[in-house]
C-alpha positions in Angstrom: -18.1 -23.1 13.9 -15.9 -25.9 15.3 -15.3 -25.9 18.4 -11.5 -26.4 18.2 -11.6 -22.7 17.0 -14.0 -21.0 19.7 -11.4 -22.4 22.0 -9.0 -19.7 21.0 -11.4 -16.9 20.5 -11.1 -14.5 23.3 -12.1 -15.7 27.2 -11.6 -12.4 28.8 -13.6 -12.7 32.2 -14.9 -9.2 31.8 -17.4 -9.8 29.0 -18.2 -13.5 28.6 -21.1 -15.4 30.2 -23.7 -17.7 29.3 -26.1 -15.1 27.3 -29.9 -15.9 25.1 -29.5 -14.6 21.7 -32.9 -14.4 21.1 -32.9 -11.3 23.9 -30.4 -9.5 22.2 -31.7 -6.0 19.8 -30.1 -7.5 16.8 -29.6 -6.1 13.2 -28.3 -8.5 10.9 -27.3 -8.5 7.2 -25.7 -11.1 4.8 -27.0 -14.7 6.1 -29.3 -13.7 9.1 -29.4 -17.4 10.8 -25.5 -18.1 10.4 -24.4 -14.9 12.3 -27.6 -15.9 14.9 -26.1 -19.1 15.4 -22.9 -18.0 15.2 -22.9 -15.1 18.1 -25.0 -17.6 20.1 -21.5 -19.6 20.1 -19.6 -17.1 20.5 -21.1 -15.9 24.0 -21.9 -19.3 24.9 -18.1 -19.8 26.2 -18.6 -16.4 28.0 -18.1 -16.5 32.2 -20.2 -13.4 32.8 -23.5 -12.4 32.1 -23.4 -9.3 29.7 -25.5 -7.3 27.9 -25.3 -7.3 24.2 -26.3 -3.6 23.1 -26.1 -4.8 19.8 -25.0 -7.3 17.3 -24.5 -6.8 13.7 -22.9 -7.6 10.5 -20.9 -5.1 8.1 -21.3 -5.1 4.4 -19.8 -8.0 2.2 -16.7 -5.2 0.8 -14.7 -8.6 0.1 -14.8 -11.4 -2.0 -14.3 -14.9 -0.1 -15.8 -13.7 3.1 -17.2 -15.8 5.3 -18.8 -13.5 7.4 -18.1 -10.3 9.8 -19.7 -10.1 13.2 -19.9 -7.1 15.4 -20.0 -7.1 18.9 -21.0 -4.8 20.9 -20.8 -5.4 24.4 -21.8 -3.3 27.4 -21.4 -3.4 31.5 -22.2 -1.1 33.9 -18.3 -0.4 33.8 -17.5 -1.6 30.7 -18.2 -0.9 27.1 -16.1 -2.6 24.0 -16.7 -3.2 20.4 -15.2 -6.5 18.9 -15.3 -7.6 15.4 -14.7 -11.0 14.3 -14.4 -11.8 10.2 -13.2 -14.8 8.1 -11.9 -14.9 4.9 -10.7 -17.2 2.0 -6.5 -16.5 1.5 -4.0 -17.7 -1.0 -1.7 -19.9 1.3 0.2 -21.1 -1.9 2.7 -19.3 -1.6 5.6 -21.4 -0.3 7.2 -18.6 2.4 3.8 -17.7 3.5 2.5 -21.3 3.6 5.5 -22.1 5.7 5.9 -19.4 8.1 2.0 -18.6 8.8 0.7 -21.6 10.6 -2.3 -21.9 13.0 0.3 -21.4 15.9 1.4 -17.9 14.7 -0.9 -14.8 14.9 -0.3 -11.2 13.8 -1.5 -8.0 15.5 -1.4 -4.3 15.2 -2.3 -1.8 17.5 -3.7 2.2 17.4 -2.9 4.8 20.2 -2.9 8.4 20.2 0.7 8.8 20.4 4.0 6.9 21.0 4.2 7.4 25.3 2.7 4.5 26.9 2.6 6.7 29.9 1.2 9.6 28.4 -1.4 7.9 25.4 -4.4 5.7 25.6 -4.8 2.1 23.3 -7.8 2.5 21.5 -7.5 -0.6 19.1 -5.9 -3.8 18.5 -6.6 -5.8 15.6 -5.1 -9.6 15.3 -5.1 -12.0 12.3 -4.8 -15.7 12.8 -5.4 -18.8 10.4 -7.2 -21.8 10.6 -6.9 -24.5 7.8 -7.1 -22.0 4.4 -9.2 -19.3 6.5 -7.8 -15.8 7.0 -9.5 -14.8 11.1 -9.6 -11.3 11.5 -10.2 -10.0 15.3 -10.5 -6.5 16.6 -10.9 -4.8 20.0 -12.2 -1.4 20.4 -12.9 0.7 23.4 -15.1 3.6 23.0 -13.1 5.8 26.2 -9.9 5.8 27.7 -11.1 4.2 30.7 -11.7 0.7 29.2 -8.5 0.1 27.3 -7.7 -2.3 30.3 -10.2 -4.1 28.8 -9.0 -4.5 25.4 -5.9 -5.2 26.3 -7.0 -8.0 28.3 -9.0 -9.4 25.9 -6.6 -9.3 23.4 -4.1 -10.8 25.8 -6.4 -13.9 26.5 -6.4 -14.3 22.4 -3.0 -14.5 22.2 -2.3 -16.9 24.8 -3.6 -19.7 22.3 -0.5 -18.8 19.9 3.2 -19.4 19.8 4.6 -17.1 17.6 3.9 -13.2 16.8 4.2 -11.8 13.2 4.4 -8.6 12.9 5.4 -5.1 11.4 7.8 -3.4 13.4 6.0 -4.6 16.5 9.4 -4.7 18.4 10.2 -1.7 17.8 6.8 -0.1 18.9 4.0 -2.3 19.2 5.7 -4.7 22.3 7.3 -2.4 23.8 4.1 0.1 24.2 1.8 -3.0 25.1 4.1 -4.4 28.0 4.3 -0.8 29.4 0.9 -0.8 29.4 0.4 -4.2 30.9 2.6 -3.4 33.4 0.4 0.5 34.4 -2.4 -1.5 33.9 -2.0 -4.2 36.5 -1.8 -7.3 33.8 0.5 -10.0 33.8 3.0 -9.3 31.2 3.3 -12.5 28.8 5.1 -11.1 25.8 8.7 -12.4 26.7 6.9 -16.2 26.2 6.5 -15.8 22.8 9.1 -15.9 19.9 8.4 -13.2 16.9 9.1 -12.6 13.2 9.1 -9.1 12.8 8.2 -8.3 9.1 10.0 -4.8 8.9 13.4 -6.1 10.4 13.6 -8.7 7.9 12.7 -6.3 4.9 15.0 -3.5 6.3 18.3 -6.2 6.3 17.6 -6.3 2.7 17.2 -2.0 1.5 19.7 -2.6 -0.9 17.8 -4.8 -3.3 14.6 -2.9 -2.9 15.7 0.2 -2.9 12.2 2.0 -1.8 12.1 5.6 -0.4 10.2 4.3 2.9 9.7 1.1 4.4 6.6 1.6 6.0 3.7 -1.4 5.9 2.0 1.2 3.5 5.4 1.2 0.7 5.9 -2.9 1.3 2.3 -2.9 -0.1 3.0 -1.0 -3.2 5.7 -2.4 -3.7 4.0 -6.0 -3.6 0.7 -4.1 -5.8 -1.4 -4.4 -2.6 -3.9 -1.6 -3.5 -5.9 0.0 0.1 -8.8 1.2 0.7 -7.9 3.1 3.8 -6.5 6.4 2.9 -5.3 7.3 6.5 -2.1 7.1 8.9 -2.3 5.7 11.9 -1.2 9.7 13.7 -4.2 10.9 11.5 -6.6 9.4 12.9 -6.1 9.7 16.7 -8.4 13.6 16.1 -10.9 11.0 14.6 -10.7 8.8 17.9 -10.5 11.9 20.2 -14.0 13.4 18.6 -15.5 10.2 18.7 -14.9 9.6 22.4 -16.7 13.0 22.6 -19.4 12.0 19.9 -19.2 8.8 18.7 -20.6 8.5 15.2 -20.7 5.4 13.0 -18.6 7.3 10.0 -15.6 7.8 12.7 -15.9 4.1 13.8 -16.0 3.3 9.9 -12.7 4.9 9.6 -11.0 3.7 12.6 -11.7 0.4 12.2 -11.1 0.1 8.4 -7.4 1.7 8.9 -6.5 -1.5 11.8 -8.7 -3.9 9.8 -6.5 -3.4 6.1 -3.2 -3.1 8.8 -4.4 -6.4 10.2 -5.4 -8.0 6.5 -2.8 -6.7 4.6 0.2 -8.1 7.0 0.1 -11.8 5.9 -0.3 -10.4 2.4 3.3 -9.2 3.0 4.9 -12.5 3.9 5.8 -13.6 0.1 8.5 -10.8 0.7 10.5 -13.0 2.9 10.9 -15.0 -0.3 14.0 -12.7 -1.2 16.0 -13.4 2.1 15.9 -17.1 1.4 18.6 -16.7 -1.3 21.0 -15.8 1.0 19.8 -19.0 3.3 20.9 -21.4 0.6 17.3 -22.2 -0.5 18.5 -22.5 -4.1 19.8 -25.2 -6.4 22.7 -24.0 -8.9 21.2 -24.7 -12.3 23.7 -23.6 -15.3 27.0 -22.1 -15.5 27.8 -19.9 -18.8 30.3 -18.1 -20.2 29.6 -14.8 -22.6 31.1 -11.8 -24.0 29.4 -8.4 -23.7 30.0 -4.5 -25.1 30.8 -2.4 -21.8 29.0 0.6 -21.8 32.0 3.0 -23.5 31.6 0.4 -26.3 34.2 -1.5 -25.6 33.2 -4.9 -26.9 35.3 -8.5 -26.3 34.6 -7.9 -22.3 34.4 -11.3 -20.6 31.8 -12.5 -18.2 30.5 -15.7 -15.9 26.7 -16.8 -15.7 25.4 -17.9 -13.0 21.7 -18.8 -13.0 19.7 -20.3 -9.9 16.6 -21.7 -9.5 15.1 -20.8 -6.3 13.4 -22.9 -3.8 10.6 -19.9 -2.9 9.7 -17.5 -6.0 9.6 -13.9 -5.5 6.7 -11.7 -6.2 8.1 -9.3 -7.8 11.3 -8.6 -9.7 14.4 -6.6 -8.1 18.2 -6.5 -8.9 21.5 -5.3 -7.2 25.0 -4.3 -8.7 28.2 -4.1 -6.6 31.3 -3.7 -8.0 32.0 -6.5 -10.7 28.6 -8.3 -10.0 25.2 -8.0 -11.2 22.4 -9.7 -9.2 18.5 -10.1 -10.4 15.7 -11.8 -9.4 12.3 -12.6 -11.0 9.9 -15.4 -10.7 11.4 -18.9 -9.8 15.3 -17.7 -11.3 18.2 -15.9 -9.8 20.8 -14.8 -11.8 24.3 -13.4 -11.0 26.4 -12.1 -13.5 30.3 -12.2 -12.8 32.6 -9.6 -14.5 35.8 -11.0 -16.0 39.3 -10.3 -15.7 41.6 -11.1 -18.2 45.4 -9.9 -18.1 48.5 -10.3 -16.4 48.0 -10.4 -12.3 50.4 -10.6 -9.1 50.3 -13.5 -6.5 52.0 -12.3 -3.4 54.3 -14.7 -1.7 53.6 -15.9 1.8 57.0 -16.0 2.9 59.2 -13.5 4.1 60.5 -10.7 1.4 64.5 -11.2 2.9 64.4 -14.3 1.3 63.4 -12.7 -2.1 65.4 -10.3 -4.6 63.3 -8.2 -6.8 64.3 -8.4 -10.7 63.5 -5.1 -11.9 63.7 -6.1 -15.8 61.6 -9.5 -15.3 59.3 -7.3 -12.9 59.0 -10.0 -10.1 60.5 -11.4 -6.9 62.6 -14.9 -6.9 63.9 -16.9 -4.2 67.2 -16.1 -3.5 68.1 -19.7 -3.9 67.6 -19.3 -7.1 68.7 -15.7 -8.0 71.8 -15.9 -6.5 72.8 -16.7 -9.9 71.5 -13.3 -11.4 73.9 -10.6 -11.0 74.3 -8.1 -8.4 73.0 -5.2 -10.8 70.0 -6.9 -12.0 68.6 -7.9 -8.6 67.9 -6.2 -5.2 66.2 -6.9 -1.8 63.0 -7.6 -2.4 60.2 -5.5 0.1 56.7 -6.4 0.7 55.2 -4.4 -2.6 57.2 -6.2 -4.6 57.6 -9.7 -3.4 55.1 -11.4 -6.3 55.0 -13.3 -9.3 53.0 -12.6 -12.2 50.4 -14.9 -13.9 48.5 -14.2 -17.0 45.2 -16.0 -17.9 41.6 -15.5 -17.3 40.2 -14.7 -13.2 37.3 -14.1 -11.3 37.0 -11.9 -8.2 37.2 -12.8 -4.8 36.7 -10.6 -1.8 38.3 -12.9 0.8 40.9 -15.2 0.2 38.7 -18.4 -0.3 40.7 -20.0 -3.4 44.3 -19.9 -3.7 46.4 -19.4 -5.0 45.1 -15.5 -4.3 46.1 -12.6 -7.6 45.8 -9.5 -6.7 47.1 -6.1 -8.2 48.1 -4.3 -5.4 49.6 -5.9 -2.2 47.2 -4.8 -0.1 42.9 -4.5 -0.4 40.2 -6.7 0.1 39.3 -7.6 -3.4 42.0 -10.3 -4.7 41.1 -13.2 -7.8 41.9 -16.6 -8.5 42.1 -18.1 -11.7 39.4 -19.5 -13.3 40.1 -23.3 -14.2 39.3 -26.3 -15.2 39.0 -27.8 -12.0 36.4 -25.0 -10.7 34.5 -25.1 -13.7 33.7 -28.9 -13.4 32.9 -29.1 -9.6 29.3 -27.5 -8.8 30.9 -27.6 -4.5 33.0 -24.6 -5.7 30.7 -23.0 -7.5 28.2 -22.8 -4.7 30.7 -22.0 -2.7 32.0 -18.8 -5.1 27.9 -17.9 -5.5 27.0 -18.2 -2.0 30.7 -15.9 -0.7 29.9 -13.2 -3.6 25.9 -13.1 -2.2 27.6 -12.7 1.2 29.6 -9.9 -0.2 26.9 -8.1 -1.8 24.8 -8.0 1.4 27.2 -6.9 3.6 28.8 -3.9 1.3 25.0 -2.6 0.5 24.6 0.8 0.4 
């Protein structure tokens, strides 16, 4: 195991020391003499002297594992369980490749309740990487009394990472570990580190996955991540209560299992952050097509513009969004956004003042009155501001800001105006990326 890697596994003063593996009551399974040499390593870069009540490896339930160690390690006022597994993962995925590096590590945590003040941490399961090598750590304490020293040894993990990834971990997670840190006596060191919070990212963007929940569990199926774990995290604290009272290896089974597919299953949901990139520009514009299409009261002849992107970080799987005349979907390495139409007579609204307008109520718009002086008396009045426009027919597109002028609209008032689609925009890719990128903008910030 190289040593630039034991240097970040946990150095919490109240289990390491120099310690003989050849004393410890081992039981081993998969490759005896790699997890010998390997726990010798591990509790070679301890400070204390424990004793190791036992050590031993859990079934191979994976492919691509390197190995799983379990730790049991006891005091005379201390007793924790620790777990330590690496696996092959898929880092080709370009969000996931980019965003999980060796400084970031995720975590998850299990308490019996939500209070910091009133519940006990029972669990906290981390995942780091090293070169193509998913790490999986876990901290267990066995009763109330030692969760200080999970906590501490999970703190002295994380002081070897800059980042925290995580699933709603500000929401809950933080804030129930630095309340704990802080009744517990530990230095608090959670404000040091920056964070990517998995479920505030996803929940910014409800309106293209339109899921009934966005718990970890949902994101999963969503992304066809199959569990074994069957529980919730609030149906399992019974389990941790009875086996504070009676431990048994089935209730550690489950315990664990539930953190450990938290713990593995949260990098797995990274390739979601693939869809938020569209909205950061991380797209080229790749063709630009006109068609015609039957509406859906069979009304053929309707006019629309094709937009299709290629996108700089696929998405695993394939979502679309509608709002009002557009029609986004993704799928794969393509984006495209579909334009509605408009073709007919429109009103562009003067900018000036209406006193220095008459309406023409035959012609149906307003003229300057340096010009319509001319017109008679009886064909013109004072124009007002709902009728101060001309009139324009020829083919638009919608706009729900007034980006390009000169701005049609068909009332005076309303967000939603066009502009005419021309020559000009349709041979200068600036404005299109401009139009693409204001009606994303648009769609994201009307969702429903």
């Amino acid at each position: 195991m190289p040593k630039s890697y034991l240097a970040k596994l946990p150095a919490c003063s109240v289990y390491f020391g120099w310690y003989d593996f050849d004393r410890a009551n081992a039981r081993e399974s998969g490759k005896p003499q790699a997890f010998r040499t390997f726990a010798g390593a591990y509790i070679a870069i301890c400070r204390e002297r424990p004793r190791v009540r036992e050590i031993y490896a859990f079934p191979d339930l994976h492919s691509g594992k390197i190995g799983t160690l379990t730790l049991i390690l006891h005091t005379e006022d201390f007793q924790m369980i620790t777990w330590h597994e690496e696996l092959t993962f898929d880092f080709s995925d370009p969000v996931s490749n980019e965003v999980f590096t060796e400084n970031c590590i995720f975590f998850d945590i299990e308490t019996t309740g939500f209070s910091p003040a009133r519940t006990d941490l029972y669990l906290i399961g981390c995942a780091t990487r090293r070169d193509s090598l998913l790490c999986i750590d876990q901290f267990f304490s066995e009763n109330a009394a030692d969760q200080k020293n999970v906590l501490s040894a999970f703190l002295e993990l994380l002081s070897g990472y800059d980042t925290i990834l995580t699933f709603n971990g500000i929401g809950f997670d933080i804030p129930y570990l630095k309340a704990k840190c802080k009744a517990l006596h530990l230095s608090d060191p959670f404000d040091a580190h920056s964070y990517i919070d998995l479920y505030k990212e996803v929940s910014r963007f409800k309106f293209l996955f339109a899921l009934t929940s966005y718990k970890q569990k949902s994101i999963e199926l969503f992304l066809g991540i199959d569990r074994i774990d069957a529980y919730s995290g609030g149906e399992l604290i019974e389990v941790y209560k009875e086996y504070v009272r009676h431990p048994a290896k089935d209730s550690l089974a489950l315990l664990k299992q539930h953190n450990y597919e938290d713990v593995l299953y949260m990098p797995k949901l990274l390739p979601v952050l693939s869809y938020p990139k569209l909205w950061e520009q991380a797209f080229s514009l790749q063709s630009l097509q006109a068609s015609e299409y039957r509406s859906m009261d069979g009304v053929s002849g309707n006019k629309e513009l094709f937009f299709t992107l290629a996108l700089q970080y696929p998405v695993p799987k394939p979502v679309s969004f509608s709002y009002d005349d557009c029609y986004l979907s993704m799928s794969g390495s393509t984006a495209r956004l579909r334009v509605r139409l408009f073709e007919g007579e429109l009103r562009f609204f003067y900018d000036g003042s209406p006193k220095d307008y008459y309406y023409l109520p035959a012609e149906d718009i307003a003229v300057h009155k340096s010009i319509a002086s001319a017109v008679d008396k009886e064909h013109r009045v004072q124009a007002n501001a709902s009728n101060c426009y001309g009139k324009k027919y020829a083919i638009f597109l919608p706009q729900y800001d007034a980006m390009f002028s000169p701005v049609f609209r068909e009332q005076p008032r309303g967000r939603k105006c066009y502009f005419e689609l021309s020559a000009d925009f349709a041979a200068d890719p600036a404005m299109q990326m401009d139009y693409v990128l204001h009606l994303l903008e648009t769609m994201r910030s009307h969702r429903k």
